[in-house]
Structure formats: C-alpha cells, structure tokens
N, CA and C atoms as an extended XYZ file, in Angstrom:
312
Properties=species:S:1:pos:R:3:atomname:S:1:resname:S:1:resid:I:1 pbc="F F F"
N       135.062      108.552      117.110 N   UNK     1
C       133.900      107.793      117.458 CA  UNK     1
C       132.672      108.678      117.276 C   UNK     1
N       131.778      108.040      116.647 N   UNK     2
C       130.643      109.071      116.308 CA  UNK     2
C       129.652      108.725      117.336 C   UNK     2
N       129.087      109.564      118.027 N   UNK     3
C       127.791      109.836      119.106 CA  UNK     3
C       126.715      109.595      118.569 C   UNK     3
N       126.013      108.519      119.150 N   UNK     4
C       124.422      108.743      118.652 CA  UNK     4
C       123.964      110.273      119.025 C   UNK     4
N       123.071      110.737      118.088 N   UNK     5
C       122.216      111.474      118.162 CA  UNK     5
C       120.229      111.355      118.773 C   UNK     5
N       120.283      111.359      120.137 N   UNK     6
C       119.103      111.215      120.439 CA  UNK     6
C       118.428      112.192      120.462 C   UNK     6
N       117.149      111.550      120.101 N   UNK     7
C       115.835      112.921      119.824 CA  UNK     7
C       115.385      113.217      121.023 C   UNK     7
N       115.106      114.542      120.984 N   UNK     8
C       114.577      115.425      122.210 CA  UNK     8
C       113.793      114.990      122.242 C   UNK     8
N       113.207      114.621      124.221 N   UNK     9
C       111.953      114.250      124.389 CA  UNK     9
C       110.924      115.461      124.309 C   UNK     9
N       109.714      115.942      124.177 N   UNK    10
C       108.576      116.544      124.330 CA  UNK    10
C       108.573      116.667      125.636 C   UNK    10
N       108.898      117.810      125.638 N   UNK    11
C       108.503      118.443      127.294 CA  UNK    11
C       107.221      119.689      127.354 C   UNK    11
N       107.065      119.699      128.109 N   UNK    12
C       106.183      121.012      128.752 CA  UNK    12
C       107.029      121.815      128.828 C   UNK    12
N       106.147      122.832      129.058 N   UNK    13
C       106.611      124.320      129.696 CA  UNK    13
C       107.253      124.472      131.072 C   UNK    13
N       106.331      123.647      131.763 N   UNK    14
C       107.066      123.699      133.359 CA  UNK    14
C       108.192      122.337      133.890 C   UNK    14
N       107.913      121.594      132.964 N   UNK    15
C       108.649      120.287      133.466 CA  UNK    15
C       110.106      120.095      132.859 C   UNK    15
N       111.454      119.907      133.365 N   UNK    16
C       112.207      119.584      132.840 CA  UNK    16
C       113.159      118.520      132.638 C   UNK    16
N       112.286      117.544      133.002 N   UNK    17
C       111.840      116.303      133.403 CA  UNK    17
C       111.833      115.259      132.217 C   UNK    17
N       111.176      115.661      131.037 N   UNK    18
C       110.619      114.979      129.746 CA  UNK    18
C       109.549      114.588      130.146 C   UNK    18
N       108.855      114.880      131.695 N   UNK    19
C       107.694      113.733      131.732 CA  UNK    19
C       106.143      115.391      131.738 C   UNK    19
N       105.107      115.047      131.823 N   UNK    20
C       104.029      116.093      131.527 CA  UNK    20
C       104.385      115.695      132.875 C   UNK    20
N       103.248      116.893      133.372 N   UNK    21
C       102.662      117.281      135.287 CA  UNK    21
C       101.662      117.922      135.245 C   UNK    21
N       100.630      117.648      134.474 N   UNK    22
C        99.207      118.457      134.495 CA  UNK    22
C        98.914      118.841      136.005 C   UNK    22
N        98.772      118.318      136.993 N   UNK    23
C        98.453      118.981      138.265 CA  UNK    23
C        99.087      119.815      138.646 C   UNK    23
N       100.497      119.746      138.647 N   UNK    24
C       101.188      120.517      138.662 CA  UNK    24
C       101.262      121.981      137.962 C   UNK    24
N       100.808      121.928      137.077 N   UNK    25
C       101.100      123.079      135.787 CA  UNK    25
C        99.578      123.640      136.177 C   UNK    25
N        98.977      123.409      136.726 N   UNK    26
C        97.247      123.327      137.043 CA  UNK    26
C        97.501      124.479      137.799 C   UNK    26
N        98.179      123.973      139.008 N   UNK    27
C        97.968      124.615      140.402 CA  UNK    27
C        98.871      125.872      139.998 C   UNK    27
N       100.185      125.664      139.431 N   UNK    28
C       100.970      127.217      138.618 CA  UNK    28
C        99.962      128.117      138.465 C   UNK    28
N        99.205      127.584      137.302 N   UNK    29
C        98.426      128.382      136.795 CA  UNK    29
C        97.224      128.999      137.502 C   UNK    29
N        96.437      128.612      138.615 N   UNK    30
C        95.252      128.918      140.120 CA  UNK    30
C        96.320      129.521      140.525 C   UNK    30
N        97.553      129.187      140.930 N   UNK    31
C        98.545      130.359      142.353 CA  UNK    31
C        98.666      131.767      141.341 C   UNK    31
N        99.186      131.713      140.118 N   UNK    32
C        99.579      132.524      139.653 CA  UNK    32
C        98.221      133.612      139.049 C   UNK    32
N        96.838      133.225      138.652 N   UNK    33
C        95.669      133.658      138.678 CA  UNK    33
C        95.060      134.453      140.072 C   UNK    33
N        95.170      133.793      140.979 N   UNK    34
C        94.562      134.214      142.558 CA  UNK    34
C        95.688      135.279      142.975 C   UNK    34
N        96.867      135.124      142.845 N   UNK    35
C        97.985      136.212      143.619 CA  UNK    35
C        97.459      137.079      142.560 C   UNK    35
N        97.438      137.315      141.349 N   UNK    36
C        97.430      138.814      140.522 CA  UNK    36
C        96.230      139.244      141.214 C   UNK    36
N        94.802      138.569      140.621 N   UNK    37
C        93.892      139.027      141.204 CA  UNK    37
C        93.593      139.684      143.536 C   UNK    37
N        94.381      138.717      143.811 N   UNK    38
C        94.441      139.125      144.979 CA  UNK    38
C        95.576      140.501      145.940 C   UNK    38
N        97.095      141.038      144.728 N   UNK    39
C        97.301      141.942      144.746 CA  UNK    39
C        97.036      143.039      143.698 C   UNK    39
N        96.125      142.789      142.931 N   UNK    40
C        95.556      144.004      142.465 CA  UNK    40
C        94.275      144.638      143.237 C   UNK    40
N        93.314      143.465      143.452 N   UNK    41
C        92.475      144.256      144.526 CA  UNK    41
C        92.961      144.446      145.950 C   UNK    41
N        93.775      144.343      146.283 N   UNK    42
C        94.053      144.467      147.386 CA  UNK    42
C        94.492      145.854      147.668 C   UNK    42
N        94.856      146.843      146.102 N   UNK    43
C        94.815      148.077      146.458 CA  UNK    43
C        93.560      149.302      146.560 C   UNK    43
N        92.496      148.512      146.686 N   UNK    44
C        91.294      149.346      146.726 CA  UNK    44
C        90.709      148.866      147.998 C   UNK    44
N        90.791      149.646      149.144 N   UNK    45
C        89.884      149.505      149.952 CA  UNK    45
C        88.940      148.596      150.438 C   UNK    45
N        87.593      148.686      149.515 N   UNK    46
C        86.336      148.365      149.107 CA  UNK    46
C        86.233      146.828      149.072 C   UNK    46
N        87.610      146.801      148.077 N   UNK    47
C        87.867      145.339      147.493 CA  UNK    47
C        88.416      144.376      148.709 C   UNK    47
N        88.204      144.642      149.582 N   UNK    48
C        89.061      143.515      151.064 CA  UNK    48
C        88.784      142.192      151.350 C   UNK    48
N        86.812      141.997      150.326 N   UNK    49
C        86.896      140.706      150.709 CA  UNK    49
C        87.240      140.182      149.546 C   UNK    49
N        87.273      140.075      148.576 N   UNK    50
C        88.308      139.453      146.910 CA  UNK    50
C        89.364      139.049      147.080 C   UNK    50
N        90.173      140.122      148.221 N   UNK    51
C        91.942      140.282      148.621 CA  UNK    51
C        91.998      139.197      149.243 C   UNK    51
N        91.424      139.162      150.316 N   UNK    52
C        91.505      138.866      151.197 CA  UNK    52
C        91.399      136.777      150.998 C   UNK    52
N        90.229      137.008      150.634 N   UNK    53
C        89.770      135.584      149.960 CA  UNK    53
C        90.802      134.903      149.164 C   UNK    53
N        90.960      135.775      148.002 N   UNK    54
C        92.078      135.549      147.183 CA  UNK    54
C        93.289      134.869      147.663 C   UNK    54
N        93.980      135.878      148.289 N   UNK    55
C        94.896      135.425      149.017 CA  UNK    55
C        94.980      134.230      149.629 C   UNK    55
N        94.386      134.232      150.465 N   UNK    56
C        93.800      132.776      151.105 CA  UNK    56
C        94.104      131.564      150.569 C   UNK    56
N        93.238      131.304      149.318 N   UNK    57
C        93.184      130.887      148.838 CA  UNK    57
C        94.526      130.239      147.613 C   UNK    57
N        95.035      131.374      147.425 N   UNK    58
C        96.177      131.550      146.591 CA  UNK    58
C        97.279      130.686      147.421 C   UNK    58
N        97.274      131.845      148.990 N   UNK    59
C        98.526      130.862      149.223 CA  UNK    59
C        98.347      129.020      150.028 C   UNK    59
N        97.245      128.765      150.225 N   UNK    60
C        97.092      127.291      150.114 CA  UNK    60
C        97.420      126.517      148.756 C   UNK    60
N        96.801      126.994      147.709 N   UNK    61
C        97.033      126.460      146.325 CA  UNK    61
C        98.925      126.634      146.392 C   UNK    61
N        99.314      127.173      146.630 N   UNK    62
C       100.793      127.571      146.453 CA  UNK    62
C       101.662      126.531      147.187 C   UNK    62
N       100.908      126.300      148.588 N   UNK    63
C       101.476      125.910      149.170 CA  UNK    63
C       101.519      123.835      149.111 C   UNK    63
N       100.188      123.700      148.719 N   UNK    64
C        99.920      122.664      147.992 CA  UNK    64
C       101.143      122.151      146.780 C   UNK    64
N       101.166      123.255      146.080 N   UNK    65
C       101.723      122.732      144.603 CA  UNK    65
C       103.363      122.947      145.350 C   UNK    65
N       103.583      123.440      146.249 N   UNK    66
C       105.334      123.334      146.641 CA  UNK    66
C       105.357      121.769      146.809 C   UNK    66
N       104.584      121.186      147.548 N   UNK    67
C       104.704      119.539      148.038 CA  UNK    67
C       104.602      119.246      147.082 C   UNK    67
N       103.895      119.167      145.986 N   UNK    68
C       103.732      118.148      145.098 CA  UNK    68
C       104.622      118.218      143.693 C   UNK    68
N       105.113      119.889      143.435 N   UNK    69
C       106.002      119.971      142.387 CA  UNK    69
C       107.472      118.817      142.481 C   UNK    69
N       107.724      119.358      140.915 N   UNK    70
C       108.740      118.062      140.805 CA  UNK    70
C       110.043      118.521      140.046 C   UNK    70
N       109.789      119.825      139.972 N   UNK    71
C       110.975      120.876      139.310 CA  UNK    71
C       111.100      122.205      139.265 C   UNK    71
N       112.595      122.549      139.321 N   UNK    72
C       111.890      123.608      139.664 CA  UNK    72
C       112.030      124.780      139.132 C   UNK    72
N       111.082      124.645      137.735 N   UNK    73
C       110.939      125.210      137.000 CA  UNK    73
C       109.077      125.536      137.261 C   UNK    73
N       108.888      124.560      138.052 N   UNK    74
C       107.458      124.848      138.991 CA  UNK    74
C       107.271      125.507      140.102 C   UNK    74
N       108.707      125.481      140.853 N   UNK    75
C       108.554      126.042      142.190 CA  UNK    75
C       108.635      127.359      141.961 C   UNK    75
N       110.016      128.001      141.079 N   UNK    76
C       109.600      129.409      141.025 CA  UNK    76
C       108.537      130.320      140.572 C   UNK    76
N       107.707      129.977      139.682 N   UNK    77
C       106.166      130.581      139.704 CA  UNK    77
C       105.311      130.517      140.538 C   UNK    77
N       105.778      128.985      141.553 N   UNK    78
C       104.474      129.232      142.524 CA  UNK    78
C       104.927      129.974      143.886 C   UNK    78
N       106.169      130.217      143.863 N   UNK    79
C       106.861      130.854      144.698 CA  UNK    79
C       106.196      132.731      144.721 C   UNK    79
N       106.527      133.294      143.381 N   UNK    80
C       106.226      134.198      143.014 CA  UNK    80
C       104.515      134.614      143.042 C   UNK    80
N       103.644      133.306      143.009 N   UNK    81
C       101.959      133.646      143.477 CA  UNK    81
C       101.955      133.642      143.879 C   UNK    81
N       102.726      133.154      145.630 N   UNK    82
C       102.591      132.666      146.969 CA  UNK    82
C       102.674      134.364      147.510 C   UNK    82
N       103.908      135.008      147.052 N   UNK    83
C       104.253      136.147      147.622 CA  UNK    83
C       103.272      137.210      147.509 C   UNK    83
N       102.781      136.995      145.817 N   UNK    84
C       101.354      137.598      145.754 CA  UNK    84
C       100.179      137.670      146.386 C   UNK    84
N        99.842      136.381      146.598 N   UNK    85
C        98.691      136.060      147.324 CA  UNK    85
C        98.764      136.587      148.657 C   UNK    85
N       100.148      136.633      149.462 N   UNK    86
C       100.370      137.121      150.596 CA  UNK    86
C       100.635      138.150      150.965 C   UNK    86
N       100.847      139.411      149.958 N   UNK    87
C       100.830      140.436      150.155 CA  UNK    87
C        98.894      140.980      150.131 C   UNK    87
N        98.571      140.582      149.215 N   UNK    88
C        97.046      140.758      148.941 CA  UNK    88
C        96.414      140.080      150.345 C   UNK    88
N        96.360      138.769      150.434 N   UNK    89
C        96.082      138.797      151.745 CA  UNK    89
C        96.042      139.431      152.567 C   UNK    89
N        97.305      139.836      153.251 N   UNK    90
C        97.765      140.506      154.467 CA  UNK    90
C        96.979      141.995      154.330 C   UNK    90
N        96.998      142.274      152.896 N   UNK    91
C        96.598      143.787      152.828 CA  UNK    91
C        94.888      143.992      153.133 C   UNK    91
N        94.259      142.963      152.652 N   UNK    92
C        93.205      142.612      152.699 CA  UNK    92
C        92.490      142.586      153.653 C   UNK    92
N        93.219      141.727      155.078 N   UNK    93
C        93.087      141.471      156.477 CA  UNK    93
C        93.305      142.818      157.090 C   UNK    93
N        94.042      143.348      156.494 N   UNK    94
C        94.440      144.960      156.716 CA  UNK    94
C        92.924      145.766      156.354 C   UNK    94
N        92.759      145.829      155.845 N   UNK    95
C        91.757      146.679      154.989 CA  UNK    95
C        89.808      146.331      155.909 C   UNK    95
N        90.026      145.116      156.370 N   UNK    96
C        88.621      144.574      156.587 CA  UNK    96
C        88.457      143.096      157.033 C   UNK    96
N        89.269      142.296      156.392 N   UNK    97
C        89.666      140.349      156.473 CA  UNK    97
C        88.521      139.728      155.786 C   UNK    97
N        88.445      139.096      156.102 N   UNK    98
C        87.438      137.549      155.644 CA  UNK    98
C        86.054      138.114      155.379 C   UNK    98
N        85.861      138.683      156.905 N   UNK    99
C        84.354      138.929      156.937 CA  UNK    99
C        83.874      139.970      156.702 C   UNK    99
N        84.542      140.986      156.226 N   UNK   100
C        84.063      142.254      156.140 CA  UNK   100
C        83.121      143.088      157.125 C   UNK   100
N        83.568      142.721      158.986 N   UNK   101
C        83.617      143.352      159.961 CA  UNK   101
C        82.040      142.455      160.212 C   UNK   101
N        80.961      141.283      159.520 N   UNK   102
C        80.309      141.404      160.204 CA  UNK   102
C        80.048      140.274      161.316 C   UNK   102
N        81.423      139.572      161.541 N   UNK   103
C        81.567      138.820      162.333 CA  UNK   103
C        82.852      139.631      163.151 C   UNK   103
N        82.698      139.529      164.617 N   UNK   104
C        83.276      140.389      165.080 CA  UNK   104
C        83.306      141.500      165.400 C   UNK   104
C-alpha cells in the first residue's frame, strides 16, 4: 500500500506546531535581549541600575511569555532569560537596586 506523501507545513523557528506565534517569538526574543544585557552588566558595580532594571523587567517579560507560550520549544529560551534576568537582577539589588540608594 503506498502512503500519501504530505508536504511539510512552514513552521517557525520556535513553533512546532505548523502554526506562526509572533507574540510569542516577540517576547523570546525581549527575555532573551534583557537577561544578556542584565547579566552582563550586572558584573560591574556602577552598572546596578541597567541590572537591576533589566532584570526586572526581563523576568516579567519571561514570565508573561511562560503563560502564553504554546511549545516548548518557546519555553526553554524563555526559561534560560528568566534565569538571566534573575541572576542580573538579584546581583543588581545586590550592588545598589532600583534606585540607586536615592530613595531610602
């Protein structure tokens, strides 16, 4: 018996789905932008409010795109900014936090 041969649907990068997820692939791309930037400055001192912010920021976006992803070929990148963002964070809050001491 011979098998049809069906054509591959067009997928994305993150979806494995066949269907697109622009918001999705959006927010990958903000978690995974904000965690680098937020553990690279997060090793300079100086840099506490970037980190700090960053972070912040990073891991809301992260935490956002966990609810709304749809595979998870999405979750593990935003998994991996989340951790970023939260090390930079934390280091950040470490270093100085939000306000850079002048609240408080």
């Amino acid at each position: 018996m011979a098998q049809a041969v069906r054509p591959r649907p067009r997928v994305s990068l993150l979806a494995t789905d066949g269907r697109k997820h622009p918001l999705q692939e959006t927010l990958v791309a903000v978690t995974l932008v904000l965690g680098a930037l937020a553990f690279v400055t997060a090793m300079f001192h100086n840099l506490h409010l970037i980190s700090s912010w960053a972070g912040l920021i990073g891991i809301l976006t992260a935490a956002y795109g966990q609810y709304v992803s749809a595979t998870t070929r999405e979750r593990f990148p935003l998994i991996i900014g989340m951790g970023a963002s939260a090390i930079g964070f934390f280091l950040g809050m470490a270093h100085g936090g939000l306000f850079g001491g002048i609240v408080g």
